[in-house]
KETI-71079 format. One record per residue (C-alpha): x negated, y negated, z negated. Coordinates in pm, whole numbers, plus 50000, padded with zeros to 5 digits. Layout:
% residues N
XYZ
...
END
This chain:
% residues 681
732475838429686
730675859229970
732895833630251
731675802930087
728235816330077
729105827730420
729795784930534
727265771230295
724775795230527
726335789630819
726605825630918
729335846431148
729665876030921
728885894730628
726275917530730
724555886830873
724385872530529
722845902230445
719925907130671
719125868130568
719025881630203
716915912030277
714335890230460
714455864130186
713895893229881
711635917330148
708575892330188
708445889429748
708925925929762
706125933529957
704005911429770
704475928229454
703635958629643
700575948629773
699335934429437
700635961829187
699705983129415
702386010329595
702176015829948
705226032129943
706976002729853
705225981430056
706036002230353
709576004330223
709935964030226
707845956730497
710385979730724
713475965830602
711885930230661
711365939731023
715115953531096
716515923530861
714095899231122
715175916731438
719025917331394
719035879931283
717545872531597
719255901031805
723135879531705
721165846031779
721475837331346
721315799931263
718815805830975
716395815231260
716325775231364
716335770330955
713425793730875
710945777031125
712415740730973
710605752330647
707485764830795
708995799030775
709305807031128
708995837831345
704905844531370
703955825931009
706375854830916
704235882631102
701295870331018
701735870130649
703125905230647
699525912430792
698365890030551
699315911830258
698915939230435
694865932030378
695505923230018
696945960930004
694355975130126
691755956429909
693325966429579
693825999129690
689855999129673
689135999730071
687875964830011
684075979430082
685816002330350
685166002230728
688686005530755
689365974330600
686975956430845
688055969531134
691705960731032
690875926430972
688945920131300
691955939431494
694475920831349
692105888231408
691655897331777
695355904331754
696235872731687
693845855431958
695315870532238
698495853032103
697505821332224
697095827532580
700595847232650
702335816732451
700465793032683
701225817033000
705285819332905
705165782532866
703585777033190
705395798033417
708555783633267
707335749833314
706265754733672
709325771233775
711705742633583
713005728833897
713925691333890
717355703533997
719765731333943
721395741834299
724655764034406
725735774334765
722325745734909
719625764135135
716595757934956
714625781235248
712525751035322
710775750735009
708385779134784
710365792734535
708705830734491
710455858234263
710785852533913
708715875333659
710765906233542
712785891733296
711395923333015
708085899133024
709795863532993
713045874032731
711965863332414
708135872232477
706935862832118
709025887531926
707745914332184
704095900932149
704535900231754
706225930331702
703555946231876
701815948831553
704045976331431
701636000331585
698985986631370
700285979531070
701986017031060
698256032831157
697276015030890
699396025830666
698846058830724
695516060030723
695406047430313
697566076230270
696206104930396
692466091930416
692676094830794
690736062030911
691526078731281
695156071831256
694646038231178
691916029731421
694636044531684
697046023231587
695055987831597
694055999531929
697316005732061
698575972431882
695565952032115
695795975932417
699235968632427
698935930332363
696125927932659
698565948932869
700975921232800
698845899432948
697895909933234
701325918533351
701635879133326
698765867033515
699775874233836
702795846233792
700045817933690
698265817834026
699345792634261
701645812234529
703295827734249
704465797134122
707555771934277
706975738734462
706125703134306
709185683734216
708645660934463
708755683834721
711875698734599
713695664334568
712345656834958
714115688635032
717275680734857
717065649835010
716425665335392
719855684235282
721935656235201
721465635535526
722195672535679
725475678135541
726255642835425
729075645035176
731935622635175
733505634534829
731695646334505
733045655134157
730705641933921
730495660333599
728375653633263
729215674032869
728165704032705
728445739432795
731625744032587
733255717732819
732825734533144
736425742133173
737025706333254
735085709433594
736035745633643
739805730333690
738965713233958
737295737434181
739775749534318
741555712134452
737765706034562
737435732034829
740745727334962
739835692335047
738995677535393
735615659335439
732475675935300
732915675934919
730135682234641
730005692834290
727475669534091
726595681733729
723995663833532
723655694233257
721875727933303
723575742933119
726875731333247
725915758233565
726155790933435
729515781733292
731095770833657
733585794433816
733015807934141
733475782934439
731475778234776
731325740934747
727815728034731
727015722734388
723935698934265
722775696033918
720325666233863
719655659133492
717275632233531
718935598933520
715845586533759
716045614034000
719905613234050
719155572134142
716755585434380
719035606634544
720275594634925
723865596134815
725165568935100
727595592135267
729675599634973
732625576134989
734745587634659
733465602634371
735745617834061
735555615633731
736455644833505
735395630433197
734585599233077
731235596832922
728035582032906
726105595033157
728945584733417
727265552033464
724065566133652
726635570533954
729305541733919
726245517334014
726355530034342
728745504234503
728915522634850
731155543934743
734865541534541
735045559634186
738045575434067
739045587933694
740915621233772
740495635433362
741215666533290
744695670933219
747455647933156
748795646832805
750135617532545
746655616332353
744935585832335
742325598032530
744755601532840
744255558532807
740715552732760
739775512432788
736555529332989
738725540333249
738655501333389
735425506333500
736865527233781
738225516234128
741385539734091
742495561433785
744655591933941
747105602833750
750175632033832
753045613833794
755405580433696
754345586933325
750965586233379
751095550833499
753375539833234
751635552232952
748375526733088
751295500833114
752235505332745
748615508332625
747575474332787
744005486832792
743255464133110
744155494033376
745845476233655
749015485433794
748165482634152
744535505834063
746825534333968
747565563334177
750585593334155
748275625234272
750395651234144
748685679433963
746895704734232
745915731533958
749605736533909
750105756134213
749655786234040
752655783233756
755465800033865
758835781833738
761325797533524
764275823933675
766215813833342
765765851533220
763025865232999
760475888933194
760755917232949
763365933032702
761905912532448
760545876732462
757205866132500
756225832632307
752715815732384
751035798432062
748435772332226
747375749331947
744935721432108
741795716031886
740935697931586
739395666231741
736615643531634
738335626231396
740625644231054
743935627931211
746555654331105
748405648231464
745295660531618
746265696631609
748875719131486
746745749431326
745975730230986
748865722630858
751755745431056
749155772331221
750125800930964
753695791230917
754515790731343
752695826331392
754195840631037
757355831031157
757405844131510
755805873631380
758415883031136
761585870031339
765005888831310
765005899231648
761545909431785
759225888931948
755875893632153
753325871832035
750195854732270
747545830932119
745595814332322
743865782532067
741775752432255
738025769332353
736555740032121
739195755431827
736825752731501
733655735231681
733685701931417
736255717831111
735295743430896
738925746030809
740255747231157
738035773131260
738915791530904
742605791830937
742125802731306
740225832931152
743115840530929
745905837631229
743655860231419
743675886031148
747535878931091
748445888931435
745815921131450
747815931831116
750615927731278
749315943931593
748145972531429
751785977531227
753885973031577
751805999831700
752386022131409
756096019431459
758206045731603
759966023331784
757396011031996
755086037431942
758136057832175
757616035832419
753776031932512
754086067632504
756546062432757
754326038532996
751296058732889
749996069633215
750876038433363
748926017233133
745816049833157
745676038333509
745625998533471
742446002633268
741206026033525
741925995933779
740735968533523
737015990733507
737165993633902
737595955933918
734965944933696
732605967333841
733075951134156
733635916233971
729725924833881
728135936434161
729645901434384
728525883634121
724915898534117
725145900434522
723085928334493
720195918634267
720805894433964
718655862733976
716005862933672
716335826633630
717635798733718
714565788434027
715635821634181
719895817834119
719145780234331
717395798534616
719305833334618
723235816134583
724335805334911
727845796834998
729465831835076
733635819335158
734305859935231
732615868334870
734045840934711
737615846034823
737585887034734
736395873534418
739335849234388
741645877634464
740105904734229
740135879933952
744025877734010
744235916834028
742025917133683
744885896033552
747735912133681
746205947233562
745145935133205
748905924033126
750275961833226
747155977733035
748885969732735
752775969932658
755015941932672
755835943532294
751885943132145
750915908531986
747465898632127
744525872732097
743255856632364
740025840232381
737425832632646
737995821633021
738425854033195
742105850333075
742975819633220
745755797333060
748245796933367
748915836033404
749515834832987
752045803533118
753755827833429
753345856433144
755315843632878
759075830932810
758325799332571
755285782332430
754295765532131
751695736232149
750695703832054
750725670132211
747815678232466
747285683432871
748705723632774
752435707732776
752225686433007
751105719033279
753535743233089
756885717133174
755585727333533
756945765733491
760635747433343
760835769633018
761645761532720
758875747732476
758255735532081
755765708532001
754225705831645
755185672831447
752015679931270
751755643531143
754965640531027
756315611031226
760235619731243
761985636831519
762815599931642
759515588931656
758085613731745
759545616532116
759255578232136
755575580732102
755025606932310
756805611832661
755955649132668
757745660132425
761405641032550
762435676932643
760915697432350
762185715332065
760315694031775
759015710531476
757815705031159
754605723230938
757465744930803
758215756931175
761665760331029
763055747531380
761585776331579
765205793231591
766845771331858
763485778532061
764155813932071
767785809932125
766675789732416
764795817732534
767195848332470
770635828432577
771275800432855
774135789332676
772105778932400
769415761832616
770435722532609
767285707332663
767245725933016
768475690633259
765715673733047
762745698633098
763525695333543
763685655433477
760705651233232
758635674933527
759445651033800
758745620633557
755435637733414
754085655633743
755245638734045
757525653134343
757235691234411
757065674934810
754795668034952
752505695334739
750105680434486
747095689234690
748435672835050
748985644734798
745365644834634
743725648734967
745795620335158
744805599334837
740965606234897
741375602235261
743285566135182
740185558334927
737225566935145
738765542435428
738585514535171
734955528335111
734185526535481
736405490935455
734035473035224
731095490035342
731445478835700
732525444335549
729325439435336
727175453435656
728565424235857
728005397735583
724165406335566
724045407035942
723255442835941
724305470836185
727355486336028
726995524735998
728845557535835
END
């Protein structure tokens, strides 16, 4: 009962269920207080109203958003607890009081100086909302001052509100004891305190204080443009959550030649992009991105097609190319959109094949093999597990937009694959690593990934327990007491290069302050590696474990593992790059049969079924070479899915951009002559 109440409220956990009850019973409570009357239990409700109010908004609560949708929101709540705070007082008798006037005109005055630090947050935020988001650009040429302390600009009406405290616990106090002093101290304090507030803010309203006009900041970005003139740019457009798409290309986009470019058209698509020290440009206006002097760039790639894409494919000076984000047997990997672009790029023969069999008007001829540069960093298979026991990788892709059971393994075979590598005859080490949008659209996707989750910590917890193993992370005890001693040494550095010194209190001040640093960028690159390297030995090769976020990236769980289990997504398309042996999820029921003839990824894959019954012959695979005979199949089906290992992916990516911008320069220098008009890079 308290987990459906849990989804019907759309809360993360129990106790947060629980502050939404205590503020939905407090304000009643304190009501009846206030008219019965019992200060005591007013005071009692009115405190457990406030701690109920602040931890809903201290773990971001959804009912926040639902309260103010009901004219319940954050100061209507304040201001009613002062509300009845007067009614206390008046049938307490203080009605004739001087206390009770002076605690209405405080709370009054209280609530005019509101006004003016709402208006002053709102303006300094508005003034300093650049037109653009920048990375690794000298904005020096234009006024962007220091941002206000962020204790001022961090959720400023709670702190204004809750300022009230002060007065409301004078008050208090006061009908108590009889003590009108205490109370009088306390409203002061309360408006002190508020005034304070604002005049730590004025300073950042006058006109030095605040950043440049936005048309002076798009003249400067401009001015930079025809400086550095890109000839490449990765154009990028989705929500936060789909970051990761760009973030795989970051890496492919320094190593190129020309002058590449990261173009985002979210905000808040920036704080989720890794480190790199190529230029990055965020324009969310569709107007101001067609305003932009873009006539250098001669390719630009597509990570993802969506709607926002057209704002750049009208540019016709340049060539656009759909690159994706991984290359996988979903429909999605054969998009009818993706014939709006000159070229679609894909890694190998099957990429082109699969556009051949969906007849989605994708010409032969428009197709290019690029290989697949992010691969570089899989190492392939010695044929021997790395540890005395085998590691399997669970990486179920996510439920999709639509119900179709192929969409993802974790419905319908989740429980059954981990129960059943979990409670194998011969031991076996345990990694899951589900899709970051895992549980985003389905309530029962993200439910049965809660229950996995738990199902491997149980398990966890019981391997630990264990003599067996308990003997042996006694065993690598120190060594594992000094990888966390490296992992804290590395993310203290990790920090401080990623502050550079001072952290930026917004995102005006991270555009000025980030400049391209190559030496910061590439200790950063190789910590992040060390991080890795020192988080596997931190724990022992036998413990089961959950991993979620980005800082564990998907290719060292690939190098650190001995098999994988996945669905039909981009994940086993990369993992056929390592050569080891891998299961696929027949989560749709289709038949062994048809089931490889539909999808080419899987020619070399152990199939299973929701039962997971087959997952045997994937672990024989794993623990004898004998009984691997899907190995010849896994080295063809990598060729067939990813292209040549020579010439490397990236020589071939960058020869392929080099070949594209020519054609650029080609019809550029074609149309120039046409018009009569000198022809120009």
């Amino acid at each position: 009962m308290i987990s459906k109440a849990m989804r019907l409220a759309r809360v993360g956990s129990g106790s947060e269920l629980a502050a939404a009850l205590l503020v939905a019973l407090g304000f009643p409570c304190i009501m009846l207080a206030a008219i019965i009357p019992n200060l005591w239990f007013f005071a009692a409700a009115t405190a457990v109203t406030y701690l109920a109010d602040r931890y809903l908004h201290h773990c971001g609560s959804y009912l926040i958003n639902r309260l103010a949708a009901v004219r319940a929101g954050l100061s209507i709540r304040f201001l009613v607890r002062q509300l009845l705070l007067i009614l206390l007082l008046s049938r307490m008798g203080y009605g004739e009081e001087t206390l009770f006037y002076v605690t209405v005109a405080c709370l009054l005055a209280f609530y005019g100086l509101q006004a003016p630090q709402s208006a002053m947050v709102t303006l300094i935020r508005l003034r300093r909302k650049l037109p653009v988001v920048t990375r690794n650009i000298d904005l020096e040429r234009v006024r962007i001052p220091d941002a206000p302390p962020t204790l001022l600009m961090n959720r400023p009406a709670e702190k204004m509100l809750h300022l009230d405290v002060f007065a409301i616990v004078g008050v208090l106090i006061a009908a108590e004891t009889g003590v009108y002093g205490i109370a009088y101290a306390g409203l002061a304090l309360t408006l002190v305190l508020a005034l304070g507030y604002l005049l730590l803010l004025l300073p950042y309203i006058r006109p030095k204080r605040l950043v440049a006009s936005a048309d002076t900041m798009l003249s400067a970005v401009d001015t930079w443009l025809r400086e550095y003139r890109p000839t490449v740019v990765l154009y990028f457009s989705g929500s936060k959550e789909s970051a990761y798409q760009a973030n795989m290309w970051l890496e492919t986009m320094a190593q190129l030649g020309g002058r590449p470019m990261i173009l985002l058209r979210e905000r808040n698509i920036v704080p989720q992009l890794a480190t790199t020290s190529v230029p990055v440009l965020c324009v969310p206006g569709g107007v101001h991105l067609m305003n932009l002097d873009l006539s250098s760039v001669r390719v630009a790639l597509y990570a993802a097609n969506v709607g926002k894409n057209i704002h750049l494919l009208r540019v016709p000076t340049m060539k656009h190319v759909f690159i994706g984000h991984g290359d996988s047997d979903k429909i999605a990997s054969v998009n009818p959109y993706s014939k709006v672009y000159d070229e679609v790029w894909t890694a190998g023969r099957a990429g082109r094949d699969r556009y051949a069999l969906a007849d989605v008007g994708v010409r032969d001829e428009d197709i290019v093999e690029v290989g697949r540069p992010q691969l570089a960093a899989i190492r392939s298979w010695s044929g021997t597990q790395n540890n005395p026991i085998p590691t399997v990788l669970y990486a179920p892709t996510w439920e999709g937009w639509d119900d179709n059971p192929g969409n993802t393994s974790l419905l319908l075979a989740g429980e059954n694959i981990v129960r059943r590598l979990l409670e194998a005859e011969q031991p076996v080490r345990l990694l899951y690593k589900p899709h970051p949008f895992t549980g985003t659209r389905s309530a029962k996707a993200k439910a049965v990934h809660l229950r996995i989750t738990a199902m491997i910590e149980q398990a966890a917890a019981r391997r630990a327990a264990d003599p067996r193993w308990a003997e042996q992370s006694a065993a690598l005890q120190g060594e594992q007491a000094a990888a966390r001693a490296e992992l804290a040494r590395i993310e203290a550095r990790l920090a401080e290069l990623a502050g550079g010194g001072r952290t930026a209190r917004d995102e005006a001040e991270l555009s000025r302050d980030s400049l391209a640093d190559p030496a910061r960028e590439a200790e950063t690159a190789r910590l992040k590696d060390e991080w890795n390297a020192a988080s596997w030995r931190a724990q022992g090769w036998w413990e089961h474990r959950v991993i979620t976020g980005a800082q564990m990236r998907l290719y060292d769980c690939f190098n650190e593992s001995d098999a994988m289990v996945s669905d039909i997504s981009s994940v086993v398309s990369d993992f056929i790059a390592s050569g080891k042996p891998y299961a696929v999820t027949d989560s749709a029921e289709l038949g062994e049969d048809e089931f490889r003839r539909q999808n080419t990824a899987v020619r070399a894959a152990v199939i299973l079924s929701n039962s997971a019954a087959e997952l045997d012959a994937l672990l024989a695979a794993v623990t004898d070479p004998a009984a691997d005979t899907l190995a010849e199949a896994r080295r063809e089906l990598k060729q067939y899915l990813l292209g040549p290992d020579e010439p490397t992916s990236i020589v071939q990516f960058d020869r392929a951009v080099t070949a594209l911008a020519a054609k650029s320069d080609a019809r550029n220098a074609g149309v120039a002559k046409s018009l009569g008009e000198p022809v120009g890079g």
